[in-house]
C-alpha positions in Angstrom: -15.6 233.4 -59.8 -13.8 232.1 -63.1 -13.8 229.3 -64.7 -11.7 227.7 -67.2 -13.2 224.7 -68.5 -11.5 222.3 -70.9 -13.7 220.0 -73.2 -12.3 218.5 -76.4 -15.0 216.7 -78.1 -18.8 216.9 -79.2 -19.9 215.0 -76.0 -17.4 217.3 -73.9 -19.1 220.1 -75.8 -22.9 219.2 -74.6 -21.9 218.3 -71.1 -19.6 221.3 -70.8 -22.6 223.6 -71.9 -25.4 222.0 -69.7 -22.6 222.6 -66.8 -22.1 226.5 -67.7 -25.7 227.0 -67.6 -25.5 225.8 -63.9 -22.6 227.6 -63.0 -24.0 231.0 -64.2 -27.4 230.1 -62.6 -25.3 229.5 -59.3 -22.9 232.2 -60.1 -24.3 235.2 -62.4 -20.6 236.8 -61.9 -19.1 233.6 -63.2 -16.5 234.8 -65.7 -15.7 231.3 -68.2 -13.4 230.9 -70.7 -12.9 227.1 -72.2 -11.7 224.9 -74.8 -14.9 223.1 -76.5 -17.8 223.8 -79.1 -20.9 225.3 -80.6 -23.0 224.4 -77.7 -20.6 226.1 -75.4 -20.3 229.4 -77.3 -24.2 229.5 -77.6 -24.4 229.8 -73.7 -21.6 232.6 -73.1 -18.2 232.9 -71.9 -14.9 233.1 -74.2 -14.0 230.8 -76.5 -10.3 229.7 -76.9 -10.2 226.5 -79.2 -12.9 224.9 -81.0 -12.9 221.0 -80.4 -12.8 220.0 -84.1 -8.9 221.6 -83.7 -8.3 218.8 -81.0 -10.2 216.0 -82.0 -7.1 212.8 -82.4 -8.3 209.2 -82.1 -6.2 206.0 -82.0 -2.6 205.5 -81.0 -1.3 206.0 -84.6 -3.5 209.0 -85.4 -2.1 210.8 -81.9 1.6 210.1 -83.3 1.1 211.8 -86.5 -0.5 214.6 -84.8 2.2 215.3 -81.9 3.2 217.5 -82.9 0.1 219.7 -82.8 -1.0 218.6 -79.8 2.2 219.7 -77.9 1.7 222.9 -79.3 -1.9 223.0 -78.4 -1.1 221.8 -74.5 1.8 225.0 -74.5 -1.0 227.3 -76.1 -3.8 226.3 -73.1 -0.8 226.8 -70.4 -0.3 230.5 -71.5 -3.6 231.3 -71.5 -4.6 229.7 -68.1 -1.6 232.0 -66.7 -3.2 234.7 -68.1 -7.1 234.1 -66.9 -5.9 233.6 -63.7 -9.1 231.5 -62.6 -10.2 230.5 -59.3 -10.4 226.7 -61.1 -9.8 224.3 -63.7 -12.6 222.3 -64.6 -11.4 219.4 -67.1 -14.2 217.2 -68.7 -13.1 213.5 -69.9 -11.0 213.9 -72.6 -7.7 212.4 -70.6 -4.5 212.7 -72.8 -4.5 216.0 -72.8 -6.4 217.0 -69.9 -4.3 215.2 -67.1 -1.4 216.7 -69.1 -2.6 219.9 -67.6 -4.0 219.4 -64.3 -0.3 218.2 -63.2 1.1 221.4 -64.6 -2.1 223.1 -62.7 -1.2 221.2 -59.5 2.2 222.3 -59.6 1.2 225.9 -60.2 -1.3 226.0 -57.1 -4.4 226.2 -59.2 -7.5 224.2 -58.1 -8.2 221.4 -59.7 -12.3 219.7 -60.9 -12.4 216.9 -62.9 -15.9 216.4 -64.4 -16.5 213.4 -66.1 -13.7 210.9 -65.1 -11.7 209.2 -67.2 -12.6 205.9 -68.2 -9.5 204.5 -66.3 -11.5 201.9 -65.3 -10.9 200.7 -69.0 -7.2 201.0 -69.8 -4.7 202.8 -67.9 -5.4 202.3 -64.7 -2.1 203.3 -63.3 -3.6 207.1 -64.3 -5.3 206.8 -60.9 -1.6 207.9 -58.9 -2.1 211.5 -61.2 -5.6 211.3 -60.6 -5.0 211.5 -56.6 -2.1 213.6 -56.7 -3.0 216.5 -59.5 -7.3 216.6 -59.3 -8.8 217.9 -56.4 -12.1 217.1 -57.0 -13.6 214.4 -59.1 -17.5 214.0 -59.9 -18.1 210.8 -62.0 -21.3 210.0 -63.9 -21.4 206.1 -64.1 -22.9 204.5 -61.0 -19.9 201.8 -60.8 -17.2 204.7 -61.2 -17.9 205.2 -57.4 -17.0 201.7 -55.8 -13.9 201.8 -58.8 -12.2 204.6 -57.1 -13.1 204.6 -53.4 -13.4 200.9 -52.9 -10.7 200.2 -55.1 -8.5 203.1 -55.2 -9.3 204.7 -51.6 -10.1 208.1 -53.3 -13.5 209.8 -52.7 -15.5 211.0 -55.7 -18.9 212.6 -56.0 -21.6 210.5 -58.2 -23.7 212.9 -59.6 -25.8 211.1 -62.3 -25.6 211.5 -66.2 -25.6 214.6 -68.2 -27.0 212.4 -70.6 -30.6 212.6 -69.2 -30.8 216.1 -68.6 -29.9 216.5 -71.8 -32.7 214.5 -73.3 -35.5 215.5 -70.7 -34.9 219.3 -71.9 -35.1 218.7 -75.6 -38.1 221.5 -77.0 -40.9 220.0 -78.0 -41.3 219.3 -82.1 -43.4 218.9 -84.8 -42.9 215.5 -86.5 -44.0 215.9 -89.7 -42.8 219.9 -90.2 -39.3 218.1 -89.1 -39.8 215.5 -91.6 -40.7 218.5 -94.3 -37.8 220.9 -93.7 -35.3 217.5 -93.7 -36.2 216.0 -96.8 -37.6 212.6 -94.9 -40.4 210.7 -96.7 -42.7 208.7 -94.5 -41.0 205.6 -94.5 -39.5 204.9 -91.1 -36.1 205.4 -90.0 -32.6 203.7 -89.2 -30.5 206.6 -87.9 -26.5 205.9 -88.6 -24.6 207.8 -86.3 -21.0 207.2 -87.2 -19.3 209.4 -85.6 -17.9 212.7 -84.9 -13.9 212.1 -86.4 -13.8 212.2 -90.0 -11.3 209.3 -89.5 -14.2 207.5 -87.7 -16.8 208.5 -90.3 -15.2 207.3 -93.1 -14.4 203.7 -91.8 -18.2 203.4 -90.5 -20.3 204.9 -92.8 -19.4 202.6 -95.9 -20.2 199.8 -93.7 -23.3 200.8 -92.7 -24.7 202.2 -95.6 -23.6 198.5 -97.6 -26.9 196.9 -96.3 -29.3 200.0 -97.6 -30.5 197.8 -100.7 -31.3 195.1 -98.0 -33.9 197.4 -96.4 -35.9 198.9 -98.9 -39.0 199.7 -96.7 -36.9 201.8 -94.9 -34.6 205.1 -95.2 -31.3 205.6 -93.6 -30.7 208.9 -92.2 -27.2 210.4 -91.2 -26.5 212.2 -88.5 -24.2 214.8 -89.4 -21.7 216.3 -86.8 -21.5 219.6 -86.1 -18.2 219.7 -86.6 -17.9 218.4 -90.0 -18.9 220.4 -93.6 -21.8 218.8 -95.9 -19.7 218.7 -98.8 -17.9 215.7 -96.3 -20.9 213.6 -96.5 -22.4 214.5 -99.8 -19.9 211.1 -101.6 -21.5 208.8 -99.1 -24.7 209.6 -100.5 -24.9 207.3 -103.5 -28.7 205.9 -103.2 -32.8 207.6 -102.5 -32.9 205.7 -99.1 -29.9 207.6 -98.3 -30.7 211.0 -96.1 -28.9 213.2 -94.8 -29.0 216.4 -91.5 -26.6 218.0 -89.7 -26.4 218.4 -86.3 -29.7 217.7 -85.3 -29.2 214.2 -84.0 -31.6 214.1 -80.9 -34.8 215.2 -83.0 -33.6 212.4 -85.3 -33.5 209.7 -82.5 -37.3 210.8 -81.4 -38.3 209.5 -84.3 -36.0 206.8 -85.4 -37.5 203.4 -85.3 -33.7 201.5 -85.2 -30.1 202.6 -85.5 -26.6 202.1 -86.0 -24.3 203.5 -83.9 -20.6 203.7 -83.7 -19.4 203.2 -79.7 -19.0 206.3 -77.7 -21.4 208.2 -75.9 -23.6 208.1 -78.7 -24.6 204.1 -77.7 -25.7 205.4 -74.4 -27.9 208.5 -75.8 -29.8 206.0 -78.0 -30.5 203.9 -75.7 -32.3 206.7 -73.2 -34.8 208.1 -76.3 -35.8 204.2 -76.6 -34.6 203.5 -79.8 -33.1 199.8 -80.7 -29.5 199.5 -81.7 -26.4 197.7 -83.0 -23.2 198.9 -81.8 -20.5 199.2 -84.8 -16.7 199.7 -84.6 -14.1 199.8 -86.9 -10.6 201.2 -85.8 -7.3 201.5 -87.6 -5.9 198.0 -88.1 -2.9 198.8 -86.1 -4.6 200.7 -82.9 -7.3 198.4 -82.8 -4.5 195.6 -81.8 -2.5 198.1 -79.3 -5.9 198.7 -77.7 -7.2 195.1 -77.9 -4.3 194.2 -76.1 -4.6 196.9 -73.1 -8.5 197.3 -72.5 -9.6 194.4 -71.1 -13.5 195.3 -70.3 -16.0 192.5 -71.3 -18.4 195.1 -73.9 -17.3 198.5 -75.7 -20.6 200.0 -75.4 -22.1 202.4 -72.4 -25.3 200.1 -72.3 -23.1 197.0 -71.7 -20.8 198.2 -69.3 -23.5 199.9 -67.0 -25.8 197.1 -66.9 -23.3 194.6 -67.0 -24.5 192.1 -69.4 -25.0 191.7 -73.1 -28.1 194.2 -73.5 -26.9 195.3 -77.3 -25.2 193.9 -79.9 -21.9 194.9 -80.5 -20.4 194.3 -83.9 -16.4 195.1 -83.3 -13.5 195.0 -86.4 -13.4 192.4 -88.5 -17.4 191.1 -86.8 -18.7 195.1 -88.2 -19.2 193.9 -91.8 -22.2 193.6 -94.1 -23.7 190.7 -93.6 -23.5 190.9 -89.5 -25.1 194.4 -90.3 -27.8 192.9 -91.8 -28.3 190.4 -89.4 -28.3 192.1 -86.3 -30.6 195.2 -87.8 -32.8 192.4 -88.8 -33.6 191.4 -85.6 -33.8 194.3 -84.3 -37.1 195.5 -86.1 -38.5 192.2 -84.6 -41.3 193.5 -83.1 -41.0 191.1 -80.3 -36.8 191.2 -79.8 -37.7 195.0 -79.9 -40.0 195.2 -76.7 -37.8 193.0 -74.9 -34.5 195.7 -75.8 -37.1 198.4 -74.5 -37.4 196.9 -71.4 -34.0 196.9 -70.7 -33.5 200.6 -71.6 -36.1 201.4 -68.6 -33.9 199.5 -66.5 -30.8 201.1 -67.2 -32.4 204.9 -67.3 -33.3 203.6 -63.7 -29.2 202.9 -62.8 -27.8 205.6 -64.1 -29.7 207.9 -61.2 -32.3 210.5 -62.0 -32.1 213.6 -63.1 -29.9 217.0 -62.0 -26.4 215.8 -63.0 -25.3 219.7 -63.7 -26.4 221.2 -61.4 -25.6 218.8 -58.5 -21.9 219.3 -60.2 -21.6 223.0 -60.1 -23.4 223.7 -56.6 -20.5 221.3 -55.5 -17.6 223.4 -57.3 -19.0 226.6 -55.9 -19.9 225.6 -52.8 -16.1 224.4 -52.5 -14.5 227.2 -54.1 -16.5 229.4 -51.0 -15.3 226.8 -48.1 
């Protein structure tokens, strides 16, 4: 069979290759060509575009960019027509993917969506394209289920989160030869993951590197994207408590001791290697009040919104600032705060439905593409 898959960010990327893996498993003719990233290429296939060339956030940033995301949409068309595959397999990333599952649709080719969008958010008038242009939906959050066929009267497949495959198939490591070849003392860690955007990155590190002084007893450790150069970084790091690697963020959570994360998938992933956090955002002063003014969930963070209460604290806008930072990290290396947070981890590992998430996902897309 072939398969065109379409991610267009680093969480897109990860899924996107765990799913490939299970396809070829399934499948060891599959023939895949797709839009995404390093993780991707490493497994096989043909690359077309690399996710860093895609990567727009915000309602202003996408304006400014139009421009090159028109021409990007045109550029995946032409190329689809010429792969001819049996199916599309699109994987979150919304503005651009439902752009081209309706052009799909009205070219006859199938249609797996993989990772819904979070419609359940904002727009969710998106679910009319949804039931006319996908033909197959698999979502990954437990209450994505009752949102679409209680609500919406459209059947989806639940297939758990990528997310814990992910984790459970990290290699084994040496802490301390990790600690060697990273330049980490012995102190323990707060891991700042701001991000993957250098739009993103530059609003959220400053903030949370403003309360290193505060913590001398500890070092703050970056996690670097694998999309984005050192040389990116290198200004933000002004002070000896301030480390540094690059694209090696999951050995870094195994043996962080607290973090700060900016919301996005990332909130979710720190939560399932156990590791206490305070959500952080800071958008573009302008986008922030378009979206503030169209999302109306209660939380921001994947924790919140699956177990639907108040599990981590989110810090959002004009709340994200240094003394909040300081506060909130504070009480989270309270032993006793601490054990309570871990308890709740356990129970939302529990919701979000066991392992398998891949390879539920691609027996279903075979085992269709053969009925």
């Amino acid at each position: 069979m072939k398969y065109y898959i379409i991610a267009g960010e680093a969480s897109g990327d990860l899924h996107g290759s765990n799913l490939m893996k299970a396809l070829i498993k399934k499948d060891p003719e599959a023939d895949i060509r797709f839009w995404g990233g390093d993780l991707m290429q490493a497994v096989g296939g043909t690359l077309v575009k690399h996710y860093r060339e895609l990567a727009f956030m915000g309602f202003v940033e996408v304006l400014f960019n139009l421009k090159t995301i028109l021409n990007n949409i045109k550029i995946c068309k032409e190329d689809i027509l010429i792969f001819k595959p049996d199916t599309i397999i699109f994987i979150d990333y919304p503005g651009f993917n439902m752009r081209i599952a309706k052009w799909a649709k009205e070219n006859g080719i199938k249609t797996d969506y993989y990772i819904s969008p979070q419609i359940w958010a904002w727009k969710e008038n998106r679910i009319k394209a949804i039931k006319r242009d996908v033909d197959k939906m698999y979502v990954i959050l437990p209450f994505e289920k009752n949102f679409y066929e209680d609500k919406h009267h459209y059947p989806v497949e639940f297939v758990g989160h990528p997310l814990i495959d992910a984790i459970q198939n990290q290699k084994p490591f040496e802490e301390a030869t990790f600690r060697t070849q990273n330049n980490l003392d012995e102190k323990p860690i707060i891991a700042l993951l701001p991000g993957s955007r250098k739009q993103e990155i530059t609003k959220m590190l400053s903030v949370m590197l403003s309360v290193v002084d505060d913590f001398p007893d500890y070092q703050f450790v970056i996690a670097g994207a694998p999309s984005q150069e050192f040389a990116f970084y290198e200004t933000f790091i002004t002070n000896k408590n301030i480390k540094f690697i690059s694209n090696k963020t999951y050995n870094l959570l195994k043996i962080a001791h607290a973090a700060l994360v900016t919301s996005g998938t990332a909130t979710l992933e720190t939560a399932l290697f156990k590791v206490p956090e305070v959500v952080c955002y800071k958008g573009n002063a302008i986008s922030y009040q378009i979206a503030k003014r169209i999302i109306t969930l209660k939380y921001i963070s994947l924790v919140n919104l699956i177990m639907d209460e108040e599990v981590v604290t989110e810090l959002i806008q004009d709340e994200c600032n240094t003394k909040t930072i300081k506060k909130e990290l504070s009480k989270i290396l309270n032993p006793e705060y601490r054990q309570k947070l871990l308890t709740k981890y356990d129970e939302l590992e529990q919701k979000l439905g066991g392992s398998g998430a891949s390879e539920k996902t691609a027996q279903l897309i075979i085992a269709d593409l053969n009925a």
